[in-house]
N, C-alpha and C positions, 0 to 999 in steps of 0.2 A: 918452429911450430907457432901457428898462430890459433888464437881463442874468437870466437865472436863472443861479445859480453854484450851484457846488458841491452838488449834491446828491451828496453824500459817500458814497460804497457802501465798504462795507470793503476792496475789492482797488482801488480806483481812483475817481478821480474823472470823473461826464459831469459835461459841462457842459451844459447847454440853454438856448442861448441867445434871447433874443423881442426883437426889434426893431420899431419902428412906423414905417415912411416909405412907399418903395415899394411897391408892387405886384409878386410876383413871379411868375415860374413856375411852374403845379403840379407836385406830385411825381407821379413815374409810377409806378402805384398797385403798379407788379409789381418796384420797385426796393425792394430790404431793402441790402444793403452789400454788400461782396466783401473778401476776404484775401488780399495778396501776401505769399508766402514766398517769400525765397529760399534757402532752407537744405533744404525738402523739397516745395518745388513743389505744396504744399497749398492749392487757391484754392476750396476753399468753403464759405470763411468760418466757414457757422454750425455748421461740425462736421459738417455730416447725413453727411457724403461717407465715404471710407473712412478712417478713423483716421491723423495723422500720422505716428504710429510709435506702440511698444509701450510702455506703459506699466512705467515702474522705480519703482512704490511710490504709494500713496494719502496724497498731500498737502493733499487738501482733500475728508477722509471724508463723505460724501452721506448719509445715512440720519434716518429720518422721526422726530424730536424729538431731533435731534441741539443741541446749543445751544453757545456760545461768550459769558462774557460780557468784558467790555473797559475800562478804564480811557480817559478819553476825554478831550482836551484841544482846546480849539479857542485859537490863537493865546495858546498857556500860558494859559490859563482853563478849570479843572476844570469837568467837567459831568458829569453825571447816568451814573453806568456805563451803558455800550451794549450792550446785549443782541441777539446774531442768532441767531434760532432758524429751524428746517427743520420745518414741521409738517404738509406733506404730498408722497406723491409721486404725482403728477397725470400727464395726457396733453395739452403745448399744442401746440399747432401740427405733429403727427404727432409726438412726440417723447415720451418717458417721461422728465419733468424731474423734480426737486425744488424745491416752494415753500417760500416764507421768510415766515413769519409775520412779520420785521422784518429790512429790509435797508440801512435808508438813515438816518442819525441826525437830517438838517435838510433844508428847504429854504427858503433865500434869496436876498435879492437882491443885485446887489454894493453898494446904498444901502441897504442893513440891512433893506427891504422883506419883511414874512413872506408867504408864499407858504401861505394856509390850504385848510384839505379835498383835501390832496392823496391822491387817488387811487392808487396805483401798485405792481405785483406785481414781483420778480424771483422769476427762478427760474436751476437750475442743473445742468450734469449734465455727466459724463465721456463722451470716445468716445477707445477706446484713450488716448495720454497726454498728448491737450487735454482740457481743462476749460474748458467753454464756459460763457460767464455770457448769460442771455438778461434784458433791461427791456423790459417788457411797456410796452402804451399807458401815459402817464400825464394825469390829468388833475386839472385844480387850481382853486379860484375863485383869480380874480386881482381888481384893484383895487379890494378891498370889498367881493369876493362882484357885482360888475356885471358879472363875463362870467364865463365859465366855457371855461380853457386844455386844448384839447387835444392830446396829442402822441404820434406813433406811434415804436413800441419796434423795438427791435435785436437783433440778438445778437454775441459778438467771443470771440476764444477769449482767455482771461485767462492759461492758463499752459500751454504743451509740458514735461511732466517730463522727456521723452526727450533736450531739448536740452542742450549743454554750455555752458559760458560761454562769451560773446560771440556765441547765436546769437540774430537779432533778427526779428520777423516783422511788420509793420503790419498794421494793421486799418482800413478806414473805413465810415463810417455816414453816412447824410443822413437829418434827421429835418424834418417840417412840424410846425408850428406853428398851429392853427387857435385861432380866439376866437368864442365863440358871445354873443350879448347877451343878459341877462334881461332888458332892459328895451326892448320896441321901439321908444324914441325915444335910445337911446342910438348913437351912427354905428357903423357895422360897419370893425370891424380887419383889416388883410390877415393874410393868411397868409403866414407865415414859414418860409423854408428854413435849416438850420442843415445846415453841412457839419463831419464830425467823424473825425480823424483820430488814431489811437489809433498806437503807438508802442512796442516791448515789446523788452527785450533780457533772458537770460540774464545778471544781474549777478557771483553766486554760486553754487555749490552744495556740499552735501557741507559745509556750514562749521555748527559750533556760535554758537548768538546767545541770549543772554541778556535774560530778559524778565520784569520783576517776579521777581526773586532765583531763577526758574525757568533754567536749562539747559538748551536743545533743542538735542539735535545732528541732523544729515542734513538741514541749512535751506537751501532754494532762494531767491536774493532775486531778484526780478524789479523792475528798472525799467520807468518808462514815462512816454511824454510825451503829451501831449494838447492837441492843437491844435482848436480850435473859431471857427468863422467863417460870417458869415453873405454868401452873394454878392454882395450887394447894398454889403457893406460890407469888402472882403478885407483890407484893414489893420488891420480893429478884430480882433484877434484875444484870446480870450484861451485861453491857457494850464493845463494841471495838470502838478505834475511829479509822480510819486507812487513811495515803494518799498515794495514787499510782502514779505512774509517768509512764506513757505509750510513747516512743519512735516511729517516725515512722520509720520503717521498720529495727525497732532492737528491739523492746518489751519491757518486761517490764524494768525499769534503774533502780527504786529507790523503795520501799516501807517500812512506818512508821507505826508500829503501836500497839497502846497503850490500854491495856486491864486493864477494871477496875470491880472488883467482889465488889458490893456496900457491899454484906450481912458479907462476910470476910473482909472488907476494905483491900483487896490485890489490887495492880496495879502494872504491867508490861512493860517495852517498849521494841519491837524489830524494829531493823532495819536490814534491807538489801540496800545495792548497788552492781551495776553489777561492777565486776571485769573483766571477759571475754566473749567472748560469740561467737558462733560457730554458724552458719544459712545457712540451704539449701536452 
């Protein structure tokens, strides 16, 4: 049984999980996710709907070559500074987003497995004072380049600036899993469902938070938790806790976050902090 973990996006971790046993259910092709709020009765999820509330300040500036780069540590092991940059603003799915020329720093497996040619766009955009993150399909060679993983994208609102501390909204998502063979004597893989449940509280706001000898005052932290399961397997769950730290009118500064695979008892922590950053 293999996991995809932590493909690691700067405000949070998915998880995407591939399992090989069963046979399952298909997904119903007109199913994307849904959002229970109970603080403003917002349930459509991917933002299209009318704005949660009004927006109090741009904490995660959108504009076309905007860049952020990051200091990056995986399980205190420096790596390679991480760069996200915004290099165009496009129209996907009826919506006027913003794409990321780089949004994701790894993908793995929770048995150190590299995950090559992976395929995969985010994009991003404000409606009133959510900020909706949208992951496009992604698709990856897996075991050697012998199939070819494909998987269909979401959307989930990452941050309510309007909200005060302690107000919390869930997000959930169901993604398939499909595996196509390049070889045709090799057996065909089922199709996996992965059910994913997103977790989000107002932790902070209005607080100053230091970051690389920098000072950012008016910093939003948003926790979240992440629960990811596949139905076939509802125990094997595994876990992201993660916190963000949302800057006004410099984005995101900081984010933590720690990925736990219960059924491998694997856990991971990365971090990022902003080093630089470049805004139009």
């Amino acid at each position: 049984m293999k996991k995809l973990k932590s493909l690691t996006i700067l405000t949070l971790s998915v998880l995407l999980m591939t399992t090989f046993s069963c046979e399952n259910e298909p997904l119903d092709p007109d199913y994307n996710f849904e959002i229970d709020s109970e603080i403003d009765g917002n349930t459509t999820g991917d933002g299209s709907g009318p704005p949660g509330g009004p927006s109090t300040g741009d904490y995660w500036p959108m504009a076309v070559n905007n860049v952020w780069t990051y200091d990056y540590t995986v399980d205190s092991e420096v790596q390679d500074p991480y760069e996200m940059e915004i290099d165009a603003n496009v129209n996907y799915q009826g919506n006027s987003v913003f794409r990321y020329l780089q949004f994701m720093p790894t993908t793995t497996a929770t048995d150190g497995t590299e995950f090559e040619g992976v395929d995969l766009t985010t994009y991003s955009r404000k409606n009133g004072g959510d900020y909706i993150m949208t992951i496009g399909d992604l698709q990856a060679d897996y075991l050697g380049g012998m199939f070819t993983l494909n998987q269909n994208g979401y959307s989930i609102i990452v941050l309510k600036d309007y909200e005060e501390v302690g107000a919390t909204w869930v997000s959930t998502a169901q993604t398939t899993t499909s595996f196509t063979a390049l070889d045709p004597t090799l057996p065909e893989l089922p199709e996996v469902i992965t059910n994913l449940e997103y977790n989000f509280e107002i932790a902070e706001k209005g607080v100053s938070v230091e970051v690389n000898g920098v000072t950012y005052n008016d910093v939003i932290k948003v926790e979240m938790l992440l629960n990811s399961y596949s139905p076939e397997f509802p125990s094997q769950v595994i876990t992201a806790e993660s916190e963000l730290y949302y800057a006004l009118d410099v984005g995101i500064i900081k984010s933590v976050s720690i990925t736990n695979d219960e059924a491998d008892g694997v856990e991971s922590v990365s971090v990022l902090e902003l080093n630089t950053y470049s805004l139009n």
